[in-house]
C-alpha positions as CSV (number, residue, x, y, z in Angstrom):
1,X,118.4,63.0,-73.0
2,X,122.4,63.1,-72.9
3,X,122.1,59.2,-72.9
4,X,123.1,58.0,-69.2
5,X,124.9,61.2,-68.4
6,X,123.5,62.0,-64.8
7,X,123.9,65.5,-65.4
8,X,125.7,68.6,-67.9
9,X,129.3,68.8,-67.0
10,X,130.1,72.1,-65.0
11,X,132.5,72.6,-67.8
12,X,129.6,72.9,-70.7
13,X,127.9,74.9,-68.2
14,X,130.5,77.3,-67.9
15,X,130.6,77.4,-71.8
16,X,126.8,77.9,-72.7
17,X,127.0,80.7,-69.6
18,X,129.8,82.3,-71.8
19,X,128.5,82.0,-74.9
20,X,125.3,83.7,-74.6
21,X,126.9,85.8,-72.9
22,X,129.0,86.8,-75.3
23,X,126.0,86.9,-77.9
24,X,124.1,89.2,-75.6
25,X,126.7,91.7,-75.6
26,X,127.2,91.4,-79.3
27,X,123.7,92.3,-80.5
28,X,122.3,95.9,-79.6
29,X,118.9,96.2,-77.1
30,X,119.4,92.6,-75.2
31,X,120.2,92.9,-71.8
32,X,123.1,91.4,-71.2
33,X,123.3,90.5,-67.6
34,X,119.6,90.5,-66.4
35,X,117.0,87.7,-67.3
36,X,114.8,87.4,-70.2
37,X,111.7,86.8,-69.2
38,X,110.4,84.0,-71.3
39,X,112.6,80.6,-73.0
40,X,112.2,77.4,-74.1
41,X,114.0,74.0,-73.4
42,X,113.1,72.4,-77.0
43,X,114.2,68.9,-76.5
44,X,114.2,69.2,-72.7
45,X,115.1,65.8,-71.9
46,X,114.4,65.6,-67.7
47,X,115.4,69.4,-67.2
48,X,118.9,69.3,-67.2
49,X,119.8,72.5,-68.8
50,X,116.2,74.3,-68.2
51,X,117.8,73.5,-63.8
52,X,121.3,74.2,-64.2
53,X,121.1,77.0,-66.9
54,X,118.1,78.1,-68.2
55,X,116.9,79.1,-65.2
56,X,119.4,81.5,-64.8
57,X,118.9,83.5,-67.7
58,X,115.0,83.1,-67.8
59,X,112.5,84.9,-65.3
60,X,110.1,81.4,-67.1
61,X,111.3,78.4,-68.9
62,X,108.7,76.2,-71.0
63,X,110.0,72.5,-72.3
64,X,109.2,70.5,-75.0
65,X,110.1,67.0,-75.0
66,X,108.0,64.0,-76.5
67,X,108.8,61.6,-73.4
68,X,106.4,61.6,-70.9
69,X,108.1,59.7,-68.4
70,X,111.1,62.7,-68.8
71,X,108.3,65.6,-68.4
72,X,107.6,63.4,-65.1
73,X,111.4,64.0,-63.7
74,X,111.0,67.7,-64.6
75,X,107.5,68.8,-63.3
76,X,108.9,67.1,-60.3
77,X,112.2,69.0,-59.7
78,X,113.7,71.2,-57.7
79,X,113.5,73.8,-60.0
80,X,109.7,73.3,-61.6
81,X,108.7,73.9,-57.6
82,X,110.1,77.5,-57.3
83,X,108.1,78.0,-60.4
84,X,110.6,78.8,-62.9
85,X,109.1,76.0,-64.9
86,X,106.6,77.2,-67.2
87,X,104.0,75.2,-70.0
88,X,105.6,71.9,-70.7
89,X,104.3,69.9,-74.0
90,X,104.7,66.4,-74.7
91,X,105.6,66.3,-77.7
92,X,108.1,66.3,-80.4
93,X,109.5,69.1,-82.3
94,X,108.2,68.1,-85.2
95,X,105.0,68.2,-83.7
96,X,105.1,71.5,-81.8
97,X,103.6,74.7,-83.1
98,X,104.7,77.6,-80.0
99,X,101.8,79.3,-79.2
100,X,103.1,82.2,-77.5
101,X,106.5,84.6,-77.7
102,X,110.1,83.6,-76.7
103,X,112.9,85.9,-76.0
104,X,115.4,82.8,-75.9
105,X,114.6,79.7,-77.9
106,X,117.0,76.5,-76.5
107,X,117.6,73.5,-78.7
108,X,120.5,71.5,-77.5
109,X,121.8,67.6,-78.8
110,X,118.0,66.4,-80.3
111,X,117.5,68.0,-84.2
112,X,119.8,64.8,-85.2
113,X,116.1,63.5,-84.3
114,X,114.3,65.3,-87.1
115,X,114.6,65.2,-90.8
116,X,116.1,68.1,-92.9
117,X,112.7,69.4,-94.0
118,X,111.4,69.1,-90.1
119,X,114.5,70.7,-88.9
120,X,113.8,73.6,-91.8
121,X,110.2,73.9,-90.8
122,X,110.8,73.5,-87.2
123,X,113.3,76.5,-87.1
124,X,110.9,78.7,-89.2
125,X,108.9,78.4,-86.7
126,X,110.9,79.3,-84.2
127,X,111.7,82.3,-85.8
128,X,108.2,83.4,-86.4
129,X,108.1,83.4,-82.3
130,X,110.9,85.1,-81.7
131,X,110.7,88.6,-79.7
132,X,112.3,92.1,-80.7
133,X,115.3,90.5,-78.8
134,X,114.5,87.3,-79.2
135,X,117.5,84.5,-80.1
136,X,117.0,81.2,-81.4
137,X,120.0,78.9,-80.7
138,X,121.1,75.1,-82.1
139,X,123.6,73.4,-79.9
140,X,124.4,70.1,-81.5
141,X,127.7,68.0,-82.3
142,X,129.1,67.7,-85.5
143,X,130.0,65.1,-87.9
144,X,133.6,64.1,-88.0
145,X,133.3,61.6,-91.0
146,X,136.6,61.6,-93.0
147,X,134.7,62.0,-96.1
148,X,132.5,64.7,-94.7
149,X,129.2,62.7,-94.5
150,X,126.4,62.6,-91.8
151,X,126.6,60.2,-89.6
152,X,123.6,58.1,-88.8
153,X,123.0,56.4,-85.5
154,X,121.1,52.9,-85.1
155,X,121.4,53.1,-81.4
156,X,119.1,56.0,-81.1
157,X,118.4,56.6,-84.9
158,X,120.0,60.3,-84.8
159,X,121.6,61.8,-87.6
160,X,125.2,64.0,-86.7
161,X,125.2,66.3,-89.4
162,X,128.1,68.2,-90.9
163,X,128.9,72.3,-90.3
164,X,128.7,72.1,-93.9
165,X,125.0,70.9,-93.8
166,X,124.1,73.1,-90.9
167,X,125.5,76.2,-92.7
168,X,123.2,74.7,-96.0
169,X,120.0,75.1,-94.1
170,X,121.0,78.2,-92.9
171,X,121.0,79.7,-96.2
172,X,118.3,78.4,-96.8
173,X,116.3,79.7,-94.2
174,X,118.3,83.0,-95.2
């Protein structure tokens, strides 16, 4: 949850806004200034980035995030009132199987919670869920380890992996 950060800077905003963007113009058939009408905040944290982005760029947002007293903070918000909040699940990636379509699939600063093999299975099925124009994307920091290792976090026991390793499961997933 962005540790005590009150909120996403307006500069990240600003760069998520242009990157899909960006993507949307790149790949033929996705609208790229209108809604989509169904995402996911996958690691949603309190609703953050479902308020002050998702929202923007989804007629419907659904959250998954394994903290109940977060899903409180969100189903109580501003923006879960005007309905743009969706199903919410309490529970972790790992754990959730989506149950229904997604034409934009949002997973920002949490896989370093999952292992490899949960990450892999996790993503396949996202993809499985995807729609025609559907997009799955992975926002997460990388490693910076001199020796180009992962770096593993006993404060909140989070990996940082390496581009090297994300590119290595994206391979794999092909």
């Amino acid at each position: 949850m962005l540790g005590e950060f009150p909120s996403v800077s307006r500069i990240d905003l600003q760069g998520l806004k242009g990157f899909l963007a960006r993507v949307r113009r790149l790949i033929l058939g996705i609208p790229s200034e209108s809604k989509v009408a169904q995402g996911v905040d996958c690691g949603a944290g309190v609703g953050r980035v479902t308020e002050r982005f998702l929202s923007y760029v989804c007629e419907k947002v659904d959250a998954v995030e394994p903290i109940a007293k977060f899903i409180k903070v969100l189903q109580d918000s501003a923006v879960a009132k005007t309905g743009a909040v969706g199903t919410v699940y309490t529970k972790g990636l790992e754990d959730w199987y989506p149950e229904k379509k997604y034409d934009l699939i949002w997973t920002q600063w949490c896989v370093g919670h999952l292992t490899e093999s949960q990450f892999i299975d996790y993503t396949v099925r996202c993809r499985n869920v995807l729609t025609e124009i559907g997009l799955m994307v992975v926002k997460e920091n990388l490693s910076t380890h001199n020796l180009g290792h992962d770096m593993y976090d006993d404060e909140d026991s989070s990996v940082t992996r390496t581009d090297a390793k994300f590119r290595q499961v994206s391979r794999l997933l092909g």
